[in-house]
C-alpha positions as CSV (number, residue, x, y, z in Angstrom):
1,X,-13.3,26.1,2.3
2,X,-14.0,23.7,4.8
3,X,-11.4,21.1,3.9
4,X,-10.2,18.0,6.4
5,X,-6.6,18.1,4.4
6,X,-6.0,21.8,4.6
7,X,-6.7,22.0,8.0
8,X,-3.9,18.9,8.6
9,X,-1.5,21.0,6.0
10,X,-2.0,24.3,7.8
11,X,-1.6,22.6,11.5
12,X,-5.1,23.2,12.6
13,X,-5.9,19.8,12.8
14,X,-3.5,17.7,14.1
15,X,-1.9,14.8,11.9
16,X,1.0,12.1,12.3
17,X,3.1,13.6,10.1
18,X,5.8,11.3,9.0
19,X,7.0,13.7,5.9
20,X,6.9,17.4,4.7
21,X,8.8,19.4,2.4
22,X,7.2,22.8,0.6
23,X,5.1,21.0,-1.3
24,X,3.2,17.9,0.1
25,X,2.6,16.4,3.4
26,X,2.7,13.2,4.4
27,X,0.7,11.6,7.7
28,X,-0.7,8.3,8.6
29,X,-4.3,7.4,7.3
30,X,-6.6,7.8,10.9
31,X,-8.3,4.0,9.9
32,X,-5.5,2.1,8.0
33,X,-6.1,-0.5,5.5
34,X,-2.6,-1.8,6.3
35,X,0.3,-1.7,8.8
36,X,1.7,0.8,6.7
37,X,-1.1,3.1,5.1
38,X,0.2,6.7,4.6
39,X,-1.2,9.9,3.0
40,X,0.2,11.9,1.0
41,X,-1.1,15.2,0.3
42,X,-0.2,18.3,-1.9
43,X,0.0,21.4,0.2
44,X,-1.8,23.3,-2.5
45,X,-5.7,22.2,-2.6
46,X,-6.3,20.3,-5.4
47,X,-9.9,19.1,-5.7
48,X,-8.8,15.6,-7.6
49,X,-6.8,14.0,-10.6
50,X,-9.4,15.7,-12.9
51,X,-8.1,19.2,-11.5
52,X,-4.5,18.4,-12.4
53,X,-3.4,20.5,-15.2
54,X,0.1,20.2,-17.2
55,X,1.8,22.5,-14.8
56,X,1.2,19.8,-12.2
57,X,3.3,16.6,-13.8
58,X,6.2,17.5,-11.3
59,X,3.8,17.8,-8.7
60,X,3.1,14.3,-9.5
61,X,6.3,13.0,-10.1
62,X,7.0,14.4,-6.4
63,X,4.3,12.6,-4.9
64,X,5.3,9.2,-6.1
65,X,9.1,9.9,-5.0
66,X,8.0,11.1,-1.5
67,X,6.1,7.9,-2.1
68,X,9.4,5.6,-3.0
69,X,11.0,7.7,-0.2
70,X,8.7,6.8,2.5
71,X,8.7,3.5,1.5
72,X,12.2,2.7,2.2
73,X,11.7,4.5,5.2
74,X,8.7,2.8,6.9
75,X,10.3,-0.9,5.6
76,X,8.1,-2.1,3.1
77,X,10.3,-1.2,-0.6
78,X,12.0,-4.6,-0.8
79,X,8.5,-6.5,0.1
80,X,6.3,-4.4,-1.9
81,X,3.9,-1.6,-1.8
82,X,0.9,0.0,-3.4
83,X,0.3,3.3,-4.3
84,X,-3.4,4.2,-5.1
85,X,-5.2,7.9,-5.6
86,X,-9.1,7.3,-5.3
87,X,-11.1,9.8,-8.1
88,X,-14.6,11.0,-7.5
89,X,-17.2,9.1,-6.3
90,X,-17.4,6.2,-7.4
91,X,-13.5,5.4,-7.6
92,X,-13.8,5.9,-4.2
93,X,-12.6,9.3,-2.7
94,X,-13.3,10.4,0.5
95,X,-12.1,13.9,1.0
96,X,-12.5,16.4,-1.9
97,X,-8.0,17.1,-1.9
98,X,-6.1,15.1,-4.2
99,X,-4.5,12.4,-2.3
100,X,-2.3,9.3,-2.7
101,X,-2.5,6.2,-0.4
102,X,1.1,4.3,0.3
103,X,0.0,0.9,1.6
104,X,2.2,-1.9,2.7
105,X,3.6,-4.3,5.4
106,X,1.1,-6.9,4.3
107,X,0.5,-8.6,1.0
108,X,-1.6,-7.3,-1.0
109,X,-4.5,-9.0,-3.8
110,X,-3.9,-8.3,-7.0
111,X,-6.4,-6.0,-8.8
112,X,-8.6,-7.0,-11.6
């Protein structure tokens, strides 16, 4: 498999990590969209949102505390933030392993 994120996760790559636990990692985005753009990936590949099974709702639930966690951390929680996971083509994903974006530190327009 010849993926950018595992290669981060396993440390063959190197990546700004800013979090890690046993189940994600979590590393700045190499061309940020904002002063604060963070990744957030599961350890385990998982191709996208569409790949997610039942089994995976904690998985998800973890992302979005590691999310609220890092947040707090990096000093954007009280101003705001956006989390966003980009699905397939055209919603706009980039690397084939699930991912969530944490962007903040500057204000954001409002979708839609």
């Amino acid at each position: 498999m010849d993926c950018i994120f595992c290669a981060i996760v396993e440390g063959s790559i190197p990546g700004d990590m800013v979090y890690e636990d046993d189940d994600v990692v979590a590393f700045k985005d190499i061309n940020p969209k904002a002063p604060v753009h963070v990744l957030i990936v599961p350890r385990r590949h998982v191709r996208s949102v569409n790949e997610l099974t039942e089994e995976d709702a904690g998985l998800i639930g973890h992302i979005c505390l590691v999310a609220r966690r890092l947040a707090h951390e990096l000093g954007v929680a009280q101003s705001g933030y956006r989390i966003v996971s980009n699905n397939g083509p055209d919603g706009g994903q980039e690397v084939d392993h699930l991912h969530v974006h944490l962007l903040g530190g500057r204000q954001m327009r409002a979708l839609g």
